[in-house]
N, C-alpha and C positions, 0 to 999 in steps of 0.2 A: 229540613224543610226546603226544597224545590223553590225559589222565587225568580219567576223570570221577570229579566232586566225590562221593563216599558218606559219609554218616554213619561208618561204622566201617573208613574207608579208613585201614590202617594202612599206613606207607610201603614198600611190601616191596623188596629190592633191588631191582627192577628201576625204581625209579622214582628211586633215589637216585644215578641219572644225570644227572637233571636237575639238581641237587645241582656245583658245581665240583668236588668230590669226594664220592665215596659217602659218604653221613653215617655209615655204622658203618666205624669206621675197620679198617686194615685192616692186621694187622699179627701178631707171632707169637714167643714164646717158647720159650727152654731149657728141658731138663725141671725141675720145682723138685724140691728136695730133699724126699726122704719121709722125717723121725725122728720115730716115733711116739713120742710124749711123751703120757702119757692123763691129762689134766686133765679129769676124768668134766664136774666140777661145774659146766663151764657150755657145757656142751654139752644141759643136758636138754631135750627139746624138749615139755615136759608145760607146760600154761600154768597148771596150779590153782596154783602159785606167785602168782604174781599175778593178780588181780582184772580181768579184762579188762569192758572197755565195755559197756553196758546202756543198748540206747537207749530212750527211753519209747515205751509203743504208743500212740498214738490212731485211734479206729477209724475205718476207709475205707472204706464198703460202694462195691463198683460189680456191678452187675447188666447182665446183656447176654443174650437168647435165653431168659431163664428162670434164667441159671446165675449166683451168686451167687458175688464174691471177695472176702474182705476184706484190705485192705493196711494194717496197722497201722505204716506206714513211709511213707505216704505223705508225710508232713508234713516227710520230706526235702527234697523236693522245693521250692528255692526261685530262683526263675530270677533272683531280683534277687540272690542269694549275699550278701545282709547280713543274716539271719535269726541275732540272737546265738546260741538255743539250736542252731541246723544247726550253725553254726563252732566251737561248745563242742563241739558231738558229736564231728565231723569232726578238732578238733584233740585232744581224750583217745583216738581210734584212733591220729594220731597219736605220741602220747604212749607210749602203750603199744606199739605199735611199737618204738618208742625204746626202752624200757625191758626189750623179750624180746630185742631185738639187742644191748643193750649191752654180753654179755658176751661178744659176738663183736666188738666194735668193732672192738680191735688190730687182728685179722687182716680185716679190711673195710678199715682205711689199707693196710694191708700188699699186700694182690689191687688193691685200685685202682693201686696205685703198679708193680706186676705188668703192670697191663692198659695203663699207662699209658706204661708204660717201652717197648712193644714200636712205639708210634708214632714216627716220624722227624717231629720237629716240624716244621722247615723242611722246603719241597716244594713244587713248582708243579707245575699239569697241565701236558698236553697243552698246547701250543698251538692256538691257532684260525688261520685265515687268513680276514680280511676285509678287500679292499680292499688298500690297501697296510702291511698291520699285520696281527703277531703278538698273539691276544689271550691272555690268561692268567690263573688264579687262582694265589694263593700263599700258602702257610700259612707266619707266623713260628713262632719256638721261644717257646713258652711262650704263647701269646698264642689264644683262643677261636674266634678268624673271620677272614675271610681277605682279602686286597687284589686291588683288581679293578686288572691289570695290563694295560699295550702295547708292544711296540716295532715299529717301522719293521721291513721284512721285506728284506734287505739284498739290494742286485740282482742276486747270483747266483745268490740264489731267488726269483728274478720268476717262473721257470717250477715249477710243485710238483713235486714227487718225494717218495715216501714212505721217502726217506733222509735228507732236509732235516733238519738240526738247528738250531734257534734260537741264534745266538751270545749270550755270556751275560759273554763277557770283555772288556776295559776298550778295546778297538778295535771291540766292538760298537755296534749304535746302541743310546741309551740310556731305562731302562726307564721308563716312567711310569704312575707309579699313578695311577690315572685313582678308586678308590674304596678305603677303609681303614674295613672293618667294624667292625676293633677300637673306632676313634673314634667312631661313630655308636650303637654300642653304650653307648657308657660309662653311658649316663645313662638302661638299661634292665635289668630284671632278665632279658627276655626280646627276642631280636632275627633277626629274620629276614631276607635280601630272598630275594622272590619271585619277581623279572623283573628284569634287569639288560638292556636293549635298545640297539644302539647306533645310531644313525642311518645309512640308505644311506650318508650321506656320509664317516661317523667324524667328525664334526664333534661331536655332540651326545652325551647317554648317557638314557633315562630306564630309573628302576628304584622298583620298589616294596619299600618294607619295612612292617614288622604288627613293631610293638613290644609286643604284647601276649599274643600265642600263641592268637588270635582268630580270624587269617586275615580281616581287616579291613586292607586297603592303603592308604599314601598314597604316591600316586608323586611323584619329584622329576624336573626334567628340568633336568644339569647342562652346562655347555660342557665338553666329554671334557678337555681342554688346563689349563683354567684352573679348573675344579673350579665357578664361577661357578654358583650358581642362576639358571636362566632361566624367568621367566613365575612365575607364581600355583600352588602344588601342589595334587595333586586328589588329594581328602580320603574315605573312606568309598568305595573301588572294592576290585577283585578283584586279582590276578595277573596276569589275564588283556591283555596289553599289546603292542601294534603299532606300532609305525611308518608310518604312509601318508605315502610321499617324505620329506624332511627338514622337515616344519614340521608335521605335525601327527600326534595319535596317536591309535589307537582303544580303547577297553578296555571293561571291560562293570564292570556294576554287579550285587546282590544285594538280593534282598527282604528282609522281616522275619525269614522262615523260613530265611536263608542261599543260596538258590535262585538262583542267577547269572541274571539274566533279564534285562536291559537291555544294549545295544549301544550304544555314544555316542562322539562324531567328537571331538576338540579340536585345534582348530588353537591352536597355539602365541603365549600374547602376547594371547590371551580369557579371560575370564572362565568358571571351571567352567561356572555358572549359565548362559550361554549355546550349551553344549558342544550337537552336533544329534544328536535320539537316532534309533541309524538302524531299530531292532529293539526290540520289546517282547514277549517268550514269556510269553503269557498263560495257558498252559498248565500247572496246576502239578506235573504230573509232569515235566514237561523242563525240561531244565538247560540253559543257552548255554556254547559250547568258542569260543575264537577262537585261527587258526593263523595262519601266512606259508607258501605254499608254497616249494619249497626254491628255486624259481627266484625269488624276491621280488619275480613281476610281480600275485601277487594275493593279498588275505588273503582267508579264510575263514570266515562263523560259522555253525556248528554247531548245532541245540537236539536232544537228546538223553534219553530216557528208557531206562528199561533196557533197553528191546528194539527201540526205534526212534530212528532216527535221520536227521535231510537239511538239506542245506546250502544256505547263499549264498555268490557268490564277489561281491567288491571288486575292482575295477582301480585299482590303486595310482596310476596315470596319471589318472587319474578319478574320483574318490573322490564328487566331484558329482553323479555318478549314480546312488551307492547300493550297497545290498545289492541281487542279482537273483537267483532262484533258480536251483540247477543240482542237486539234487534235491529232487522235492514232498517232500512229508509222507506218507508211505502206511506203515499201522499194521503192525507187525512186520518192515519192513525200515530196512537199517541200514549206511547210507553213510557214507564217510569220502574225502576228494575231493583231487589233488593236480594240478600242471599244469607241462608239460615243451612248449614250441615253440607248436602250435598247437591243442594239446590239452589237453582235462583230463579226468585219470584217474582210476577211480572203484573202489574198494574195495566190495564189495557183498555182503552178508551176508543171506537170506530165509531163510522156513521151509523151504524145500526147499534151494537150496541155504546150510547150516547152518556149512558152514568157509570161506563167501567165494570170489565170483573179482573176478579184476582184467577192469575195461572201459576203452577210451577213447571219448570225445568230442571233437567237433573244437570247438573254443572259440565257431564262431560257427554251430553246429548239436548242441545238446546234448543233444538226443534221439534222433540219431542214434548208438548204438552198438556198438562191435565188443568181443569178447571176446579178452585178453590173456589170461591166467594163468583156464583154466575153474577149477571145483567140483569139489573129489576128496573123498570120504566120508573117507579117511583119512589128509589134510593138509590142515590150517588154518592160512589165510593170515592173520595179523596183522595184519601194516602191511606198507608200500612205502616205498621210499627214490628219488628220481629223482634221474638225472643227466641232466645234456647229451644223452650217447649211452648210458646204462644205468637198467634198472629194477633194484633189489635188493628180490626179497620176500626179507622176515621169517619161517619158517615152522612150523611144530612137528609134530612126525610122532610116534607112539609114545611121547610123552609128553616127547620130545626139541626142542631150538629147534633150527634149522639157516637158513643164512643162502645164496640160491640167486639168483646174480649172470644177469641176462639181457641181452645187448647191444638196444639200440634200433635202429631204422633212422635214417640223416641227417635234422635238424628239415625240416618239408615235405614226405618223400613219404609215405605212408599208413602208417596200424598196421595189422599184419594179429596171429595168433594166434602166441606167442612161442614157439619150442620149448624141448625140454629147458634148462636151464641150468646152471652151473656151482656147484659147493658147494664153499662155504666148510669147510675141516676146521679140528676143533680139537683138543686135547692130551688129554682126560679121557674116559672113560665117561659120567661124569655131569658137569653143569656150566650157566651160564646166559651168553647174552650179550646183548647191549641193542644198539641202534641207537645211536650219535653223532654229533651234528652235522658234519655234512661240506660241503666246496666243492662247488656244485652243478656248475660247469661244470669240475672237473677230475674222470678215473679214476681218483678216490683215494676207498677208503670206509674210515671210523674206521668203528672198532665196539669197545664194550667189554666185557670177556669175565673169569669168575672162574669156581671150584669150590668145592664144599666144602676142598678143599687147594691150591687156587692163589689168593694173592690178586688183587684187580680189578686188571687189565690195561688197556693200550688198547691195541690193532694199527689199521696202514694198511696197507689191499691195494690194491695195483695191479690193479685188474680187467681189464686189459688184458693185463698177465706174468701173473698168476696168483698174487702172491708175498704173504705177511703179511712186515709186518715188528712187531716187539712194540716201542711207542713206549715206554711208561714199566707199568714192575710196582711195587706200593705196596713200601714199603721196609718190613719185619719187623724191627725189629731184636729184637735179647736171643736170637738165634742158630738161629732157625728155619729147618727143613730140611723142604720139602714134600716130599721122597722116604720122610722112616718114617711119614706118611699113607697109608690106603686109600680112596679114593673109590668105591661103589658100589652099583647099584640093586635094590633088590629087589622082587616082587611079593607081594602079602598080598590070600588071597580074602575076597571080602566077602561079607555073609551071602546076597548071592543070589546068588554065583558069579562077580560081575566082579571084576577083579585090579585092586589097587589100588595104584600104585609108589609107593615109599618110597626115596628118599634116604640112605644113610649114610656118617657117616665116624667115622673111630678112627685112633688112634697103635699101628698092628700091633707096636710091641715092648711095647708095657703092657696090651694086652687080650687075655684068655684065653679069650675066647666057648665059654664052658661055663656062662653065666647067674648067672655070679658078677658079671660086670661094670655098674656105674650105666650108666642110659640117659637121656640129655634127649630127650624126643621133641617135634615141635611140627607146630602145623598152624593153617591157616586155614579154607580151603574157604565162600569165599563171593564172588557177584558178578564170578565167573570171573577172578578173579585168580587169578593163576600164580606159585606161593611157590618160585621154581626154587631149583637148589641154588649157591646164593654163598657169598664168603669174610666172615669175620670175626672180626678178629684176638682181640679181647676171649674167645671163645669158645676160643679155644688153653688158655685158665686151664682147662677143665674136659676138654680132650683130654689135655694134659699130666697133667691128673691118672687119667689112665683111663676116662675116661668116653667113653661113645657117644654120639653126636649123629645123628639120625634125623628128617627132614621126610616126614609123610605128605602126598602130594598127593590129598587127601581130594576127593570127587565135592561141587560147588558152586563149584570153583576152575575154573581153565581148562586145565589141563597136557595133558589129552587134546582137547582139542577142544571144540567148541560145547559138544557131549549133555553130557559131561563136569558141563558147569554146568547144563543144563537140567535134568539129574537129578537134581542139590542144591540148589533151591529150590523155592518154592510148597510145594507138595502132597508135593516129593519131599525134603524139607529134611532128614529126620531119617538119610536116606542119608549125609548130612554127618559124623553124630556116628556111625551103624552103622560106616562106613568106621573112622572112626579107631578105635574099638573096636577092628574085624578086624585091623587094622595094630598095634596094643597087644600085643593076643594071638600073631599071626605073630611079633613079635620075642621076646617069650617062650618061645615052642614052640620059634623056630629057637635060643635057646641067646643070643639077645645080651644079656636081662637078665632079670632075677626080677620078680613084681612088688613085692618090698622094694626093689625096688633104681630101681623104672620112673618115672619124673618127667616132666609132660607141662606144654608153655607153650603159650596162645595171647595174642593180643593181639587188641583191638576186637572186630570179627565172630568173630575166630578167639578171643576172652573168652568170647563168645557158648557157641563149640564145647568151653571149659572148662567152662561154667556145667553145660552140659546133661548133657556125661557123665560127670562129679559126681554130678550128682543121679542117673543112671542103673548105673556101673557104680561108685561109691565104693569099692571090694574091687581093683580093681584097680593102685588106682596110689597110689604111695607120698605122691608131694607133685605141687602143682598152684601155675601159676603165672598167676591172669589177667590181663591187662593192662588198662586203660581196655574192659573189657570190658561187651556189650550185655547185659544180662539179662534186662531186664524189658521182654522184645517185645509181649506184648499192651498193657501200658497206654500205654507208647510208642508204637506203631504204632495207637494208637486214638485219636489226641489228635495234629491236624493242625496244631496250633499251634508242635507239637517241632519245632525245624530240620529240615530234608529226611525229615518223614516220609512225606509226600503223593509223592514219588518214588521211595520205598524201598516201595511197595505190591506192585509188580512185583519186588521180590525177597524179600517173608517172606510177602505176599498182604494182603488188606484185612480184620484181625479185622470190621469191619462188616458182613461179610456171613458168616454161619453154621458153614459147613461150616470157611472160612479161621480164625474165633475159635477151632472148640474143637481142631483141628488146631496151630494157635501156642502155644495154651493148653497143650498135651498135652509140647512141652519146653521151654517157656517157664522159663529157671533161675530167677526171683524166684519162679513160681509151683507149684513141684515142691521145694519144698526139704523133703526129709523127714527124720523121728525118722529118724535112723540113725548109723552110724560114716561120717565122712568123713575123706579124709587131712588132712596139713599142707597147709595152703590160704595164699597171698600175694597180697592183690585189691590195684592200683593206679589209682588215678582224678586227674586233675585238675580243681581248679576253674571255670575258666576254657574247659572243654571244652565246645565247640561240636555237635562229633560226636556224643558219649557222654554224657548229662548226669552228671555227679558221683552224681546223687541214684541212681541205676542202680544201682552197685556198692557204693553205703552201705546200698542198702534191701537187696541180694540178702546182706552182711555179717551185718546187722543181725537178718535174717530166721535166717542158719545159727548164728549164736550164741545166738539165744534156741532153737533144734530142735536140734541136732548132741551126741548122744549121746556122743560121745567128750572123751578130755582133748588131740586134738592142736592143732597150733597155728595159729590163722585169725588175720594178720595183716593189717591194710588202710590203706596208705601212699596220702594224699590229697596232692598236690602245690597248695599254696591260691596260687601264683602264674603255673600256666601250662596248657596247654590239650591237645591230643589227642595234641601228637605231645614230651610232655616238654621237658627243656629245651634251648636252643638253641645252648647252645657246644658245643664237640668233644668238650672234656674232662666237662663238664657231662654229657654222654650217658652217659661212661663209668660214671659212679656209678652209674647205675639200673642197667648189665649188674652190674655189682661188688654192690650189694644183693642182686639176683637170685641169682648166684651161690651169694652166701653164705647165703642163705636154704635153696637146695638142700643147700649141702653142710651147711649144719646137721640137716636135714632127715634126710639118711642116715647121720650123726652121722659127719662125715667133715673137719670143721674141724681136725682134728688135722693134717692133709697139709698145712695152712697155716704150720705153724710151720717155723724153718730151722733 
């Protein structure tokens, strides 16, 4: 899976496939007891009790077109993060955090230990099959991260079948942890790996990990058997990691700005210093992607901007000869490249055609080609999955993913145009499913599949029978039953008449949809991400207690298609935040909640879409949750020195030029923050954050506390050791849902349903 690097890419399920398991665990509870017991006194959510943080102004004139801002907050802003008086600031918001929460603590142990209880500690995926070996992760009980597991693939499953179960009992062959995050861990506050790769041969393993929450890599390259470090580690790379044959590896490297931009060869047993670099994107709107096609006779790199894209392909066999091109560079088209026999098949995305068709080429004439899968205005092609003898697009119709199986003809006779194919059905109304890694040369496709009310799944289809079978469903424990769930979609017009879906789920025996009932609503809408509807078990805390859960799939996301995102950016950005509005107001009108009752989250980009309609419709919503959220777009986006902001132009536009400033300007959240009544507000940042600077959501804090007419409560929880995507154990995650939580239910003054 293709993920380009953004500033404000928050992980959304779909990406937390890539993930051994989905990082928001997945799991689901009994209903809890409701005895209302009214302990008024520390439920009030008035802050003039305490004395909350005042940070000093000093004045920041910047001038741009004639128009004058001044930022009295700039001086947050310190990229070295050792600035005593920033970290005094930064830690009395903390502080005070602390000190409005703390009469909610009990029940914050209490919901964690809730949210915590519904995980099945122990647990392994899916197995993998490469080579002769089952590969596997495995979660202990009690323990953060998880062990990179093998065994031999016994030989009466030499041939696959998607019946195969991995034996597991003591006449099996025996398991070998080949890596134990826990230990690699020990001796960080923050720990990650990013590429876990094993060699053609299963001989070797290399894997990157970022002990920092930096997304700064150093890969190790171990003997898979004897755990042995081989050769010198490379220090200051990406993720981004290959294999070419069994002795050397490719990976890319990052500029000053965080900009992946270097390609580099290392054969195993040299010296970094000597590694051959095979690519330099001099370009700083684009970013370098490096893949393995599924057939693993060629890697891929990619450089990419937002709206264009074209490839090299590597012969693994050859790696002496280079990168060679197999698509140019030409501005607004947008390739993405795989290879099955004697071909290589091309994903192709233009301004005209806008949802993609699939092409091939013959490997040794790649301008010549034929059209597989054309251009339909009303189905956008994703991705492709190749097998042996099958192509599987990815696809999404009506705001829907669908998965449409096409047989290939025998390697060597020609491709001609595919017909209809076969779809994949699933279980829900609403729902998402992901591509997983699959054996290329068997008819077996993983694919992992969840709902708002089913947790993440994986199935193997036989595409040949036609059959799913459901490999492994996350274990819920503490007695959850996805049968008294309602999963469903609804439309909400927007103010110029396009309908905009919306996501919901509820526990139909505790909501009374006559607008008595709390609503969490959330949204993103940026950079054509797709916030499809998954499961998450933590999120059960607030079903069980009656509450709605509602994703708008706001215009600037991908759920409909191209337009979909073409019409929530640049020029059309504010579509973004209209949308969720219309979506606010529809769920009100249609009876699912009040606005006392309506509570909205986004995270990063989707901070972005808190900040702005805050500032714009404050009347409407109860409480607000941002996450490492973007604020301050103009000064950000005007200052090329920020990580990835010179790439990010093609998605908010270049304040530099006139028309793009006073348009970013006009819902820019640092720079609209007015006299008024705003709701309970909860802002989260990390220090360490690459993506979102800290200084972002201190100055847009800083700014509503000194204008914000009202007494309600602006809370802003700085994490001073970790980076965009919080922290990195399992359980460690779980506390920031469990703050969240309780921040809401305090919010609606509903921390009473906590007690038993």
């Amino acid at each position: 899976m293709v993920v380009q690097i953004s500033r404000f890419l928050f992980i959304p399920l779909t990406l937390t496939f890539l993930l051994p398991f989905p990082s928001l665990p997945s799991s689901a509870a009994a209903s809890p007891s409701f005895h209302h017991h009214h302990h008024h006194h520390h439920f009030t959510m008035s802050s003039s009790l305490l004395q909350s943080p005042v940070a000093k102004k000093v004045e920041h004139v910047m001038e741009q077109f004639g128009d004058v801002r001044i930022d009295n907050y700039y001086w947050l802003r310190d990229d070295s993060r050792t600035n005593p008086q920033v970290l005094s600031y930064l830690r009395q918001e903390n502080n005070y955090t602390n000190s409005i929460m703390s009469g909610t603590k009990n029940f914050e142990d209490k919901l964690f230990e809730e949210i915590r209880g519904r995980i099945k500690e122990d647990d392994i995926s899916v197995p993998l099959r490469k080579g002769n070996y089952y590969y596997y992760v495995k979660n202990l009980e009690g323990k953060e991260y998880v062990q990179h597991c093998r065994r031999l693939i016994p030989n009466n499953q030499r041939v696959p079948s998607v019946y195969d179960i991995m034996p597991t009992g003591s006449e099996a062959p025996h398991e070998h942890v080949i890596l134990d995050e826990n230990i690699n861990a020990q001796n960080y506050q923050y720990y990650r790996i990013g590429a876990f790769q094993v060699s053609p041969n299963n001989k070797l393993v290399a894997y990157a990990e970022d002990t920092k929450g930096n997304e700064i890599y150093i890969v190790h390259v171990i003997d898979a058997e004897t755990k042995t470090l081989i050769g010198e580690s490379l220090v200051g790379v990406t993720s981004y990691l290959e294999w070419v044959g069994d002795d050397a590896l490719i990976y890319i490297t990052m500029d000053e700005i965080l900009r992946p931009d270097k390609v580099w060869l290392h054969v195993l047993g040299t010296e970094q210093s000597k590694d051959t670099c095979l690519y330099v994107e001099k370009d700083d709107m684009f970013s370098l992607d490096l893949y393995a096609s599924e057939s693993k006779q060629y890697l891929f790199v990619a450089s990419e901007s937002k709206n264009t894209r074209f490839n090299f392909y590597l012969d693994v066999l050859k790696p002496g000869e280079g990168l060679k091109i197999l698509t140019p560079r030409v501005d607004g088209i947008d390739t993405t490249v795989s290879h099955r026999g004697d071909h290589f098949f091309i994903t192709r995305r233009s301004d005209q055609f806008f949802n993609s068709e699939v092409v091939a080429c013959p490997v040794d004439n790649t301008s010549s080609t034929t059209v597989l899968l054309p251009h339909r205005e009303s189905v956008k092609i994703q991705e492709i999955q190749l097998f042996s003898d099958h192509l599987v697009a990815y696809e999404r119709e009506n705001g829907l993913q669908k998965i449409t199986i096409h047989h290939l003809p025998p390697i060597g006779e020609s491709l001609r145009s595919l017909e209809d194919g076969q779809a994949v059905n699933f279980i829900d109304p609403v729902y998402s499913v992901y591509l997983s890694e699959s054996e290329f040369s068997s008819s077996i496709l993983r694919f992992s599949y969840s709902s708002l009310k089913t947790p993440s799944s994986v199935y193997d289809y036989d595409m040949n029978a036609s059959i799913s079978v459901l490999k492994r469903i996350d274990s819920v424990l503490g007695g959850f039953d996805s049968t008294r769930y309602v999963t469903e979609r609804k439309w909400a017009p927007a103010s110029d008449g396009i309908l905009v879906p919306i996501s919901i789920v509820y526990r139909k025996d505790l909501v009374k949809l006559d607008g008595s009932d709390p609503l969490l609503l959330y949204g993103y809408g940026s950079y054509e991400v797709c916030v499809d509807p998954g499961f998450k078990s933590s999120r059960l805390s607030l079903l069980d207690r009656g509450f709605i859960y509602a994703i708008a799939h706001i215009r600037g996301g991908g759920e409909m298609g191209r337009q979909w995102y073409e019409n929530g950016k640049l020029l059309k950005k504010k579509n973004t935040f209209t949308d969720f509005i219309a979506s606010a107001e529809y769920l009100i009108e249609n009876k699912f909640c009040s606005k006392e009752k309506l509570c909205i989250e986004g995270r990063s980009a989707g901070g972005l879409l808190i900040g702005s309609v805050l500032n714009m419709r404050p009347d409407l919503f109860k409480a607000a949750v941002a996450g490492v959220p973007f604020v301050d777009v103009v000064t950000t986006m005007l200052d090329p020195t920020i990580p990835l902001t010179t790439s990010e132009w093609e998605e908010w536009g270049d304040p530099r030029k006139e028309e793009f400033y006073f348009y970013m300007k006009s819902y820019s959240p640092v720079d609209n923050v007015k006299a008024q009544s705003y709701p309970h507000i909860l802002v989260t940042a990390g220090l360490n954050d690459p993506r979102v600077l800290y200084s972002e959501p201190a100055k847009f804090v800083a700014k509503l506390r000194d204008m914000k007419t009202d007494d309600n409560i602006l809370l802003f929880k700085c994490e001073l050791g970790v980076g965009h995507f919080s922290k990195s154990g399992r359980f460690e995650k779980l506390q920031e849902d469990t703050f969240t939580y309780i921040f809401i239910l305090k919010a609606l003054n509903m921390t009473t349903l906590l007690e038993s």
